[in-house]
N, C-alpha and C positions, 0 to 999 in steps of 0.2 A: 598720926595722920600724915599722909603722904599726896600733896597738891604739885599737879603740873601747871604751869600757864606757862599760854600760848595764844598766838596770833598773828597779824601781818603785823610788819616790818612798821615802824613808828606809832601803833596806837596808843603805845604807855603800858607795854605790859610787862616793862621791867619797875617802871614808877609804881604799880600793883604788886608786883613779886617782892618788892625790897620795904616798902613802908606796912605790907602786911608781916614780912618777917619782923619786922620790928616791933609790931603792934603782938604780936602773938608770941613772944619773945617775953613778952612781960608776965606770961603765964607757965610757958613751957620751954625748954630748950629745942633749937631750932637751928638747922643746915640749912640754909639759902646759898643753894648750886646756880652757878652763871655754866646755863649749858647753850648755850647761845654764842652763834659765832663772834657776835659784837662787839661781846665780852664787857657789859657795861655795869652788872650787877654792880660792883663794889664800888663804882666810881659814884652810882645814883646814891647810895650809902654816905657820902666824904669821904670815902677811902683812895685817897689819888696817888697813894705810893707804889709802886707797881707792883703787882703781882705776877708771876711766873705761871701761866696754865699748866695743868696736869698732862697735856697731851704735848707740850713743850721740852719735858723732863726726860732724854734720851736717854741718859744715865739709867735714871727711875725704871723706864719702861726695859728696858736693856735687860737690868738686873731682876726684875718680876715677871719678863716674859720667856727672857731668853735669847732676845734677837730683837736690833736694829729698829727702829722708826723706818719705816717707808722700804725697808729689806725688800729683796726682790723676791718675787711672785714661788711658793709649794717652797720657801725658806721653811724648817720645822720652827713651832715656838709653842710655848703654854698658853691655853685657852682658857684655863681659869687659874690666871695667875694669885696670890697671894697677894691682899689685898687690906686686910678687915682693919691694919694700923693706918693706912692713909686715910682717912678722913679726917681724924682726928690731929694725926701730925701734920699734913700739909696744909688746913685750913688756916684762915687768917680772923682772928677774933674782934667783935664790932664791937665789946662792951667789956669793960676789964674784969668783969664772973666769967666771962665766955659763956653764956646763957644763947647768941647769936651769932653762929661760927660759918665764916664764908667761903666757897669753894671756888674756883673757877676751873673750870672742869679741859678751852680750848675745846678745836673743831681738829679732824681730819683732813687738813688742804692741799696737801700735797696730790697732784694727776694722776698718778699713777695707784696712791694708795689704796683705795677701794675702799670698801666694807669692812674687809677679812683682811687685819693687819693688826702688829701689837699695839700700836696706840687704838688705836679701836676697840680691840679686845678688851685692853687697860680700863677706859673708860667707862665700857658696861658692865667690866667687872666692877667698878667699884659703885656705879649707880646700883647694879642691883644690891649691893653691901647696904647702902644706905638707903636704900626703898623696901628690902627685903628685909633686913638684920637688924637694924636701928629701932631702936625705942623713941629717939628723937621726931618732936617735927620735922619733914623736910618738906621745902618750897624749893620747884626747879622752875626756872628762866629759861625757857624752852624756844625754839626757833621752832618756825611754822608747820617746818617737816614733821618734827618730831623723831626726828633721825638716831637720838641715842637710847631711846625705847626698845626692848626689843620685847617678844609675847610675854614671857614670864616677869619681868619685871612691868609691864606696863598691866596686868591683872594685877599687880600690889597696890598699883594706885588708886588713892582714895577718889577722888576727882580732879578732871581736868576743866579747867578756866580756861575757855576760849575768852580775849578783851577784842573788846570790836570798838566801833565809830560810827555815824553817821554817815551812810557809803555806802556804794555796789560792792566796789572793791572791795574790801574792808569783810563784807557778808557773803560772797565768793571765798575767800580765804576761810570763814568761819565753815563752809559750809565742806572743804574740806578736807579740814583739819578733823569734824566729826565723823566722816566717812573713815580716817584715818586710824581716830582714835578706836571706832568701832574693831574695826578690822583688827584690831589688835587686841583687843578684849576690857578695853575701857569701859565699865559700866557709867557711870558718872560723870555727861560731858555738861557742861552748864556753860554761864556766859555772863560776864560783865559789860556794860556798856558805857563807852568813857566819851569824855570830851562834849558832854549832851548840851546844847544850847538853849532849846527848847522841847517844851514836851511833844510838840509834833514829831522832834525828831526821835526820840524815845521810843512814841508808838508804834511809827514806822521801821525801828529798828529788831523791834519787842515782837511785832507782828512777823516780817520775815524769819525771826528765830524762829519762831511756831511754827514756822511750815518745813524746817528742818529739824522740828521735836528737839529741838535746846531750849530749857527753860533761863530765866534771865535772876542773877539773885541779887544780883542791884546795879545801879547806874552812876556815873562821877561825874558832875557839872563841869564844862569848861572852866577853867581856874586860871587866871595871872599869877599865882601861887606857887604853880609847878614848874611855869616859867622859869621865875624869881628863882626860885632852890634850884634848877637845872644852871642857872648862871651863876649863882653862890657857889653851886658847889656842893650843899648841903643836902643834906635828906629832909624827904618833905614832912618827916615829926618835927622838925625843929619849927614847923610854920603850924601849932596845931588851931590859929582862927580860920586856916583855909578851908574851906566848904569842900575839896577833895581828898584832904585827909579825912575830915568827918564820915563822908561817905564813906570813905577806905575802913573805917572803923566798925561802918556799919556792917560793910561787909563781911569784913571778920568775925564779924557776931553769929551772923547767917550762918558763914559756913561751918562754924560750931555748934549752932544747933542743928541745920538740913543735915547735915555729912557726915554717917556712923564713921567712927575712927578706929584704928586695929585695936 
Protein backbone atom coordinates (compact mmCIF):
# COMPACT_ATOMS: atom_id res chain seq x y z
CA UNK A 1 0.00 0.00 0.00
CA UNK A 2 1.30 3.35 -1.07
CA UNK A 3 -0.28 6.65 1.13
CA UNK A 4 0.48 10.18 0.29
CA UNK A 5 -0.27 12.99 2.85
CA UNK A 6 -0.66 16.13 2.35
CA UNK A 7 -1.83 19.67 3.21
CA UNK A 8 -1.14 23.22 4.40
CA UNK A 9 1.71 24.23 5.89
CA UNK A 10 1.23 23.50 10.00
CA UNK A 11 -1.78 21.26 10.25
CA UNK A 12 0.16 18.13 11.59
CA UNK A 13 0.52 16.32 8.68
CA UNK A 14 3.94 15.24 9.40
CA UNK A 15 2.73 14.36 13.22
CA UNK A 16 0.06 11.86 10.81
CA UNK A 17 2.63 10.71 8.36
CA UNK A 18 5.28 9.55 11.16
CA UNK A 19 3.23 8.07 14.18
CA UNK A 20 1.12 6.18 11.33
CA UNK A 21 4.35 4.79 10.01
CA UNK A 22 5.07 3.64 13.23
CA UNK A 23 1.89 2.24 14.12
CA UNK A 24 1.79 0.21 10.86
CA UNK A 25 5.34 -0.73 11.20
CA UNK A 26 4.28 -3.07 13.76
CA UNK A 27 2.49 -5.12 10.87
CA UNK A 28 4.50 -4.44 7.88
CA UNK A 29 7.69 -3.03 6.77
CA UNK A 30 7.47 0.55 5.79
CA UNK A 31 9.34 3.76 3.89
CA UNK A 32 8.33 6.94 5.53
CA UNK A 33 9.69 9.42 2.75
CA UNK A 34 10.21 13.25 4.12
CA UNK A 35 9.38 14.79 0.62
CA UNK A 36 8.49 17.88 2.15
CA UNK A 37 10.73 20.83 2.01
CA UNK A 38 10.65 21.20 5.93
CA UNK A 39 12.22 18.24 6.03
CA UNK A 40 10.83 17.34 9.48
CA UNK A 41 9.85 13.77 9.16
CA UNK A 42 12.74 12.25 11.10
CA UNK A 43 12.98 14.80 13.66
CA UNK A 44 8.85 14.31 14.65
CA UNK A 45 10.46 10.57 14.99
CA UNK A 46 13.53 11.37 17.74
CA UNK A 47 15.74 11.21 15.23
CA UNK A 48 17.75 14.77 15.72
CA UNK A 49 21.05 13.41 14.28
CA UNK A 50 21.33 14.92 10.87
CA UNK A 51 20.47 13.54 7.93
CA UNK A 52 21.86 14.49 4.48
CA UNK A 53 18.75 14.83 1.78
CA UNK A 54 19.03 12.83 -1.19
CA UNK A 55 18.69 15.94 -3.39
CA UNK A 56 21.94 17.32 -1.34
CA UNK A 57 24.07 14.42 -2.57
CA UNK A 58 26.11 16.12 -5.76
CA UNK A 59 28.42 13.37 -5.85
CA UNK A 60 25.35 10.76 -5.82
CA UNK A 61 23.45 12.66 -8.40
CA UNK A 62 26.62 13.26 -10.52
CA UNK A 63 27.49 9.63 -10.73
CA UNK A 64 23.54 8.30 -11.42
CA UNK A 65 22.88 11.08 -13.80
CA UNK A 66 25.68 12.23 -15.40
CA UNK A 67 25.88 15.86 -14.77
CA UNK A 68 26.09 18.39 -12.06
CA UNK A 69 23.18 19.73 -9.51
CA UNK A 70 21.68 22.78 -10.99
CA UNK A 71 24.19 22.25 -14.53
CA UNK A 72 23.24 24.85 -16.88
CA UNK A 73 20.04 24.62 -19.08
CA UNK A 74 20.03 21.50 -22.70
CA UNK A 75 23.45 20.08 -20.26
CA UNK A 76 22.79 16.06 -21.76
CA UNK A 77 22.27 13.76 -18.55
CA UNK A 78 20.16 10.49 -17.78
CA UNK A 79 16.55 10.66 -17.21
CA UNK A 80 16.23 7.40 -15.63
CA UNK A 81 18.98 7.20 -13.84
CA UNK A 82 19.90 3.89 -11.99
CA UNK A 83 18.40 3.87 -8.92
CA UNK A 84 16.62 0.59 -7.33
CA UNK A 85 19.79 0.32 -4.60
CA UNK A 86 19.12 3.85 -2.98
CA UNK A 87 16.36 3.39 -0.88
CA UNK A 88 17.61 0.77 0.78
CA UNK A 89 21.24 2.19 1.24
CA UNK A 90 20.66 5.74 1.84
CA UNK A 91 17.80 5.28 4.35
CA UNK A 92 18.10 5.78 7.89
CA UNK A 93 16.52 2.96 10.26
CA UNK A 94 13.86 3.99 13.28
CA UNK A 95 13.97 0.36 14.84
CA UNK A 96 17.03 -1.80 15.17
CA UNK A 97 14.97 -4.85 12.61
CA UNK A 98 14.75 -1.89 10.27
CA UNK A 99 10.91 -3.02 10.02
CA UNK A 100 10.71 1.42 9.65
CA UNK A 101 13.28 2.75 7.30
CA UNK A 102 13.39 6.67 6.80
CA UNK A 103 14.16 8.63 3.74
CA UNK A 104 14.60 12.17 3.38
CA UNK A 105 14.16 12.76 -0.11
CA UNK A 106 15.17 17.44 0.07
CA UNK A 107 13.38 19.85 -2.30
CA UNK A 108 14.83 21.48 -5.54
CA UNK A 109 15.75 25.19 -4.29
CA UNK A 110 18.10 26.43 -6.38
CA UNK A 111 16.50 29.57 -9.10
CA UNK A 112 17.44 28.53 -11.74
CA UNK A 113 16.84 24.86 -11.38
CA UNK A 114 13.41 24.22 -12.78
CA UNK A 115 11.71 20.92 -13.22
CA UNK A 116 14.00 19.36 -15.67
CA UNK A 117 17.35 19.00 -13.81
CA UNK A 118 19.32 15.79 -12.24
CA UNK A 119 18.34 16.27 -8.78
CA UNK A 120 14.93 16.43 -9.98
CA UNK A 121 15.15 13.64 -12.14
CA UNK A 122 16.99 11.78 -9.16
CA UNK A 123 14.23 12.19 -7.00
CA UNK A 124 11.36 10.90 -9.18
CA UNK A 125 13.29 8.33 -10.23
CA UNK A 126 13.66 6.87 -7.13
CA UNK A 127 9.86 7.85 -5.75
CA UNK A 128 8.69 5.99 -8.59
CA UNK A 129 11.19 2.89 -7.39
CA UNK A 130 9.52 2.93 -4.29
CA UNK A 131 5.88 3.67 -5.13
CA UNK A 132 6.05 1.46 -8.32
CA UNK A 133 8.63 -1.41 -7.38
CA UNK A 134 8.48 -1.82 -3.78
CA UNK A 135 6.56 -4.50 -1.93
CA UNK A 136 7.02 -2.36 1.11
CA UNK A 137 4.55 0.06 2.75
CA UNK A 138 5.34 3.44 1.79
CA UNK A 139 3.98 6.67 3.59
CA UNK A 140 5.13 10.18 1.73
CA UNK A 141 5.28 13.57 3.73
CA UNK A 142 4.29 15.51 1.09
CA UNK A 143 4.24 19.41 0.70
CA UNK A 144 0.91 20.99 -0.63
CA UNK A 145 2.02 21.10 -4.09
CA UNK A 146 2.60 17.79 -4.60
CA UNK A 147 5.39 18.71 -6.74
CA UNK A 148 7.42 15.24 -6.71
CA UNK A 149 4.36 13.28 -8.22
CA UNK A 150 4.61 13.06 -11.55
CA UNK A 151 1.37 11.01 -13.87
CA UNK A 152 2.63 7.55 -13.61
CA UNK A 153 3.85 7.38 -10.28
CA UNK A 154 0.94 9.35 -8.70
CA UNK A 155 -1.65 6.37 -10.42
CA UNK A 156 0.39 3.95 -8.12
CA UNK A 157 -0.80 5.51 -5.30
CA UNK A 158 -3.09 3.93 -3.02
CA UNK A 159 -4.51 7.11 -1.45
CA UNK A 160 -3.88 10.41 -0.75
CA UNK A 161 -4.68 12.11 2.94
CA UNK A 162 -5.52 15.55 2.63
CA UNK A 163 -5.09 16.75 6.96
CA UNK A 164 -6.97 19.80 7.29
CA UNK A 165 -8.17 21.99 10.54
CA UNK A 166 -10.86 23.98 11.63
CA UNK A 167 -10.42 26.86 8.97
CA UNK A 168 -10.98 28.60 5.53
CA UNK A 169 -7.70 28.44 5.00
CA UNK A 170 -6.87 25.26 5.79
CA UNK A 171 -10.21 24.01 3.40
CA UNK A 172 -8.83 26.28 0.37
CA UNK A 173 -5.67 24.26 0.50
CA UNK A 174 -7.76 20.90 0.86
CA UNK A 175 -9.64 21.88 -1.95
CA UNK A 176 -6.81 22.22 -4.09
CA UNK A 177 -4.78 19.89 -3.50
CA UNK A 178 -7.89 17.45 -4.71
CA UNK A 179 -8.10 19.43 -7.92
CA UNK A 180 -4.38 18.55 -8.03
CA UNK A 181 -4.45 15.17 -7.11
CA UNK A 182 -7.31 14.58 -9.68
CA UNK A 183 -5.42 16.04 -12.48
CA UNK A 184 -3.08 13.58 -12.03
CA UNK A 185 -4.89 10.44 -11.72
CA UNK A 186 -5.26 10.07 -8.02
CA UNK A 187 -8.30 8.02 -7.56
CA UNK A 188 -8.35 7.96 -3.65
CA UNK A 189 -8.40 11.47 -2.13
CA UNK A 190 -9.92 11.41 1.45
CA UNK A 191 -9.19 13.59 4.44
CA UNK A 192 -8.37 13.59 8.02
CA UNK A 193 -9.30 16.27 10.19
CA UNK A 194 -6.92 17.36 13.02
CA UNK A 195 -6.73 19.57 15.89
CA UNK A 196 -10.86 19.28 16.46
CA UNK A 197 -12.14 21.05 19.54
CA UNK A 198 -15.46 20.67 19.25
CA UNK A 199 -17.85 18.68 17.45
CA UNK A 200 -19.19 21.87 15.74
CA UNK A 201 -16.15 22.27 14.43
CA UNK A 202 -15.94 18.72 12.93
CA UNK A 203 -19.22 19.27 11.32
CA UNK A 204 -18.46 22.20 9.77
CA UNK A 205 -15.27 20.80 8.58
CA UNK A 206 -16.98 17.26 7.50
CA UNK A 207 -19.75 19.38 5.64
CA UNK A 208 -17.36 21.60 3.51
CA UNK A 209 -15.47 18.26 2.42
CA UNK A 210 -18.82 17.13 0.95
CA UNK A 211 -19.15 19.71 -1.21
CA UNK A 212 -15.65 19.08 -2.70
CA UNK A 213 -16.56 15.04 -2.67
CA UNK A 214 -13.58 14.29 0.01
CA UNK A 215 -14.79 11.80 2.30
CA UNK A 216 -13.36 12.23 6.02
CA UNK A 217 -11.96 8.80 7.56
CA UNK A 218 -11.41 10.25 10.87
CA UNK A 219 -10.71 13.11 13.07
CA UNK A 220 -7.77 13.99 15.91
CA UNK A 221 -8.86 16.05 19.02
CA UNK A 222 -6.70 18.85 20.01
CA UNK A 223 -4.12 17.38 22.32
CA UNK A 224 -1.48 18.91 24.94
CA UNK A 225 0.17 15.67 23.91
CA UNK A 226 1.50 16.53 20.70
CA UNK A 227 2.65 19.52 22.24
CA UNK A 228 4.67 17.83 24.88
CA UNK A 229 6.33 15.17 22.39
CA UNK A 230 6.98 18.16 19.90
CA UNK A 231 9.17 19.86 22.86
CA UNK A 232 10.65 16.28 24.16
CA UNK A 233 11.64 15.70 21.15
CA UNK A 234 9.96 12.36 21.01
CA UNK A 235 7.44 10.58 18.79
CA UNK A 236 3.95 10.80 19.72
CA UNK A 237 3.93 6.55 20.47
CA UNK A 238 5.96 7.10 23.29
CA UNK A 239 2.77 9.24 24.73
CA UNK A 240 0.18 6.15 24.04
CA UNK A 241 -2.66 7.75 26.90
CA UNK A 242 -2.82 10.75 24.45
CA UNK A 243 -6.41 10.72 22.94
CA UNK A 244 -4.31 11.81 19.42
CA UNK A 245 -2.45 8.86 19.24
CA UNK A 246 -5.54 6.75 19.83
CA UNK A 247 -7.34 8.40 17.02
CA UNK A 248 -4.03 8.11 14.94
CA UNK A 249 -4.63 4.32 15.68
CA UNK A 250 -7.96 4.54 14.66
CA UNK A 251 -7.01 5.78 11.63
CA UNK A 252 -4.76 3.32 10.63
CA UNK A 253 -7.27 0.83 11.12
CA UNK A 254 -9.68 2.52 8.57
CA UNK A 255 -7.23 2.77 6.13
CA UNK A 256 -6.64 -0.87 6.09
CA UNK A 257 -9.87 -1.82 5.77
CA UNK A 258 -11.36 1.22 3.16
CA UNK A 259 -7.99 1.19 0.98
CA UNK A 260 -7.60 -1.93 -1.50
CA UNK A 261 -3.68 -2.29 -1.45
CA UNK A 262 -1.43 -3.52 -4.55
Amino acid sequence: MKIAITGKGGVGKTTLAGTLAVILSQQYRVYAIDADPDMNLAGSLGIHHSITPIAKMRDLIKDRTGAEPGSSFGEVFKMNPTISDLPESLSTNYDAEGRLKILVMGTVDKGGDGCVCPASVMLKAILRNLIIKKDEMVILDMEAGIEHLGRRTAEAVDVMIIVTEPGLKSLETASRIKKLATDIGIENVVAVINKVSSEDEEEFVVGKLKEIKVDVIGSIPRDDAVVRADMDGRPLVDYPESTAFQSIEEIAENILNCIPSN
